[in-house]
C-alpha positions in Angstrom: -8.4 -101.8 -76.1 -4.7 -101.9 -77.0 -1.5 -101.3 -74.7 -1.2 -97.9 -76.5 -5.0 -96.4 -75.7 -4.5 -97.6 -72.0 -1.2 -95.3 -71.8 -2.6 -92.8 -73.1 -5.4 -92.5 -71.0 -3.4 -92.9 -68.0 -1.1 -89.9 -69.4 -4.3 -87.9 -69.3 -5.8 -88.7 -66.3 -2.3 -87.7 -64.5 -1.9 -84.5 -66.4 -5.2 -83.5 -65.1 -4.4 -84.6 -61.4 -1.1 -82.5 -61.9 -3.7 -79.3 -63.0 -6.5 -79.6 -60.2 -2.5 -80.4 -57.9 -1.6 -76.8 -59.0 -4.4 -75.0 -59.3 -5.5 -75.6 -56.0 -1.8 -74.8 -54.3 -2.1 -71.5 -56.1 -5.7 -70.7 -54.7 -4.1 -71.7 -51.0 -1.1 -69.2 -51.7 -3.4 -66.1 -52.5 -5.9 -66.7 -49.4 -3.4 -66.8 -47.3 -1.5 -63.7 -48.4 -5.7 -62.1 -47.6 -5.6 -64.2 -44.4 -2.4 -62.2 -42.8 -2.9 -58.6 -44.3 -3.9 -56.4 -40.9 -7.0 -54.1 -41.8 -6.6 -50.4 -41.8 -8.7 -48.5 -39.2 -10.3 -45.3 -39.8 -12.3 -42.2 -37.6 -15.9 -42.8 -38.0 -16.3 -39.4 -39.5 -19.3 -39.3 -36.8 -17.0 -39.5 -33.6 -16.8 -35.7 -31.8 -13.2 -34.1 -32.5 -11.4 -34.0 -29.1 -9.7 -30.6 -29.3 -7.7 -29.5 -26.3 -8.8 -26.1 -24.9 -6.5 -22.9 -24.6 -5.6 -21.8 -21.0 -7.2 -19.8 -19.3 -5.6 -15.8 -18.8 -4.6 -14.8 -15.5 -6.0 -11.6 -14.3 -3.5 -9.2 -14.2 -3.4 -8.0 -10.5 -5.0 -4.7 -10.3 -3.5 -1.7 -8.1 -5.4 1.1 -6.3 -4.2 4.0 -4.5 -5.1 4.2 -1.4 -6.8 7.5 -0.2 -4.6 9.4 2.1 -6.7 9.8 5.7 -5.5 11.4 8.4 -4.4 9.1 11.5 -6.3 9.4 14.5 -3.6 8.8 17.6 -3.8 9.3 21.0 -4.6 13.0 21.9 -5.0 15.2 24.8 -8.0 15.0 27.4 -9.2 15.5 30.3 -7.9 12.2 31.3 -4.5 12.2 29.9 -1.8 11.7 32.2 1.4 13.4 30.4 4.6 15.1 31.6 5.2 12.2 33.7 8.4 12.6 36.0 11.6 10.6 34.6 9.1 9.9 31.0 11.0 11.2 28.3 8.7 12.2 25.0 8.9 12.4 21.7 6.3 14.9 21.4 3.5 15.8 23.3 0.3 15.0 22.6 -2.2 17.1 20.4 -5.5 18.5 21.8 -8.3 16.0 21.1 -10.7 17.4 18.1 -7.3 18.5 16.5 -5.5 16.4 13.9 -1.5 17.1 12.8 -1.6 18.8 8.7 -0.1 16.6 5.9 2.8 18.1 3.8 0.3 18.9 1.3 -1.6 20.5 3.4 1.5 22.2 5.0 2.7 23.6 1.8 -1.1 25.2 1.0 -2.3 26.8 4.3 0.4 26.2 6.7 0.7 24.5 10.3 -2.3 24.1 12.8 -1.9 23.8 16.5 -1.1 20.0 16.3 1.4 20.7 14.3 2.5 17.9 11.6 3.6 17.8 8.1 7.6 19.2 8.4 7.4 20.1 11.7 5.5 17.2 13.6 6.7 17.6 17.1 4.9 19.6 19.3 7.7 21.0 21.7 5.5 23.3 24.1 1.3 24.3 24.4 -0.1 26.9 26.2 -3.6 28.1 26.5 -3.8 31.8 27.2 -7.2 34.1 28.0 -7.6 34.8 24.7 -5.6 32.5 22.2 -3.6 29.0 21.9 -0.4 28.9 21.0 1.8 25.7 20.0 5.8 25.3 19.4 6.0 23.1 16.7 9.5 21.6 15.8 11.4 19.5 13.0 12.3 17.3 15.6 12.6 17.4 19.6 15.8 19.2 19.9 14.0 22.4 19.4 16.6 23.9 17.2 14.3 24.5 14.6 11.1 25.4 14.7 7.9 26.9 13.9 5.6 29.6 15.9 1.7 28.8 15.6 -0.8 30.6 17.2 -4.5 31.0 17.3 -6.7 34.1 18.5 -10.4 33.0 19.6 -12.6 33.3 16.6 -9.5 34.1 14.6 -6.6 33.0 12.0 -3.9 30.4 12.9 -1.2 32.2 12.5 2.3 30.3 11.2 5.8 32.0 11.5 9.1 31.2 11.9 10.1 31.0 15.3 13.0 31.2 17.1 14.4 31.5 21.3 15.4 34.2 23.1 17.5 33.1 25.6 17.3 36.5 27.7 13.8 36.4 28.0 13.4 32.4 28.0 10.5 33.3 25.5 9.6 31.6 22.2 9.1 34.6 20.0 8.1 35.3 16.4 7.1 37.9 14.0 4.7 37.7 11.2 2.7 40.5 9.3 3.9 43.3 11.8 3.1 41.9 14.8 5.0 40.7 17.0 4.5 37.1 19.7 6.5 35.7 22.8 5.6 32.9 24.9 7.2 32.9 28.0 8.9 29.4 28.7 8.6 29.4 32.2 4.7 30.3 32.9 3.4 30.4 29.1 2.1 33.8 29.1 1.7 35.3 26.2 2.5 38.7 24.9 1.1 40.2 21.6 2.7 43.3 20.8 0.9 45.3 17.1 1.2 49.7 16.0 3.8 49.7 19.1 1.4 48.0 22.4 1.6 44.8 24.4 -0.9 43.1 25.5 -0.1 40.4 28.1 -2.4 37.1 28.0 -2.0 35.0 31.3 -1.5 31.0 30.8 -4.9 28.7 32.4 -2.8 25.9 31.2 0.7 25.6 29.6 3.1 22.5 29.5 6.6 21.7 27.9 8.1 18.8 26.5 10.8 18.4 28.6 9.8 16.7 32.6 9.8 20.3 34.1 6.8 20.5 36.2 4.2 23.0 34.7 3.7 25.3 37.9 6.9 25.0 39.7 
């Protein structure tokens, strides 16, 4: 074999070295570009969807109205103890079994014997032979008041009242007749077509600390 071949060869052998040489760094460039790309993640499309629920309403707050009922206070027995020497009172106290009107009830049918609605202060009582009769005032200066009386197995009868100082009498006036408590005993005098008849107090008693019987 000659000088020349041998070179040749040689050439050859190198140029394929130089091939497998670059072929193989170009392999390692392209893996490793694979080796450091980061994998995208997906939802399995099986997973349950977390949704977030809505709030919950508050109930509005509901308001009732409240049935009006009368108030049952203290009343007047056979055990009371009022009047009481050096008390002062803001009213006296109604019968028991009797309860003071509303205004409503005021403005449709007028006062009863306990008194109530406008005029809630009972300022004198007296229970005659034949009818009770209460003085029933704004307030317990007695300036203005109301005249309510009540036959047995009648009306109640409601009128504007007013003093007379010259017979120390409540009086009133309402559908012709004519009515008058005395202040100092409670009797009562009913006078109709022009008569009086005089009704003698079993039991009478005054705001103020007067004694009943004096």
């Amino acid at each position: 074999m000659s000088q020349s071949a041998v070179t040749r060869r040689i050439y050859a052998v190198a140029a394929v070295v130089v091939l497998l040489v670059a072929g193989a760094f170009a392999l390692r460039q392209l893996g490793g570009d694979d080796d450091q790309a980061t994998p995208l993640t997906t939802q399995s499309s099986d997973a349950p969807a977390t949704t977030t629920p809505p709030p919950t309403p508050t109930p509005e707050a509901t308001t009732t109205t409240p049935t009006p009922q009368k108030t049952t206070g203290p009343c007047e027995g056979p055990d009371t103890q009022f009047n009481v020497e050096g008390v002062k009172q803001d009213s006296l106290l109604p019968d028991c079994g009797t309860a003071p009107v509303t205004q409503a009830e005021e403005k449709k049918a007028g006062l009863g014997l306990a008194c109530g609605g406008s005029y809630p202060v009972i300022l004198y009582k007296t229970t005659t032979t034949d009818a009770k009769t209460s003085i029933c005032g704004r307030d317990a200066s007695g300036v203005d008041f109301r005249f309510v009386t009540k036959a047995s197995g009648g009306d109640t009868v409601d009128a504007k009242g007013s003093y007379d100082p010259d017979l120390d009498a409540f009086v009133a006036e309402s559908s012709g007749v004519s009515y008058a408590v005395q202040a100092y005993d409670g009797t009562l005098l009913v006078t109709k077509d022009g008569s009086t008849k005089k009704q003698k107090s079993s039991d009478w008693i005054s705001l103020d600390n007067e004694s009943d019987y004096d």
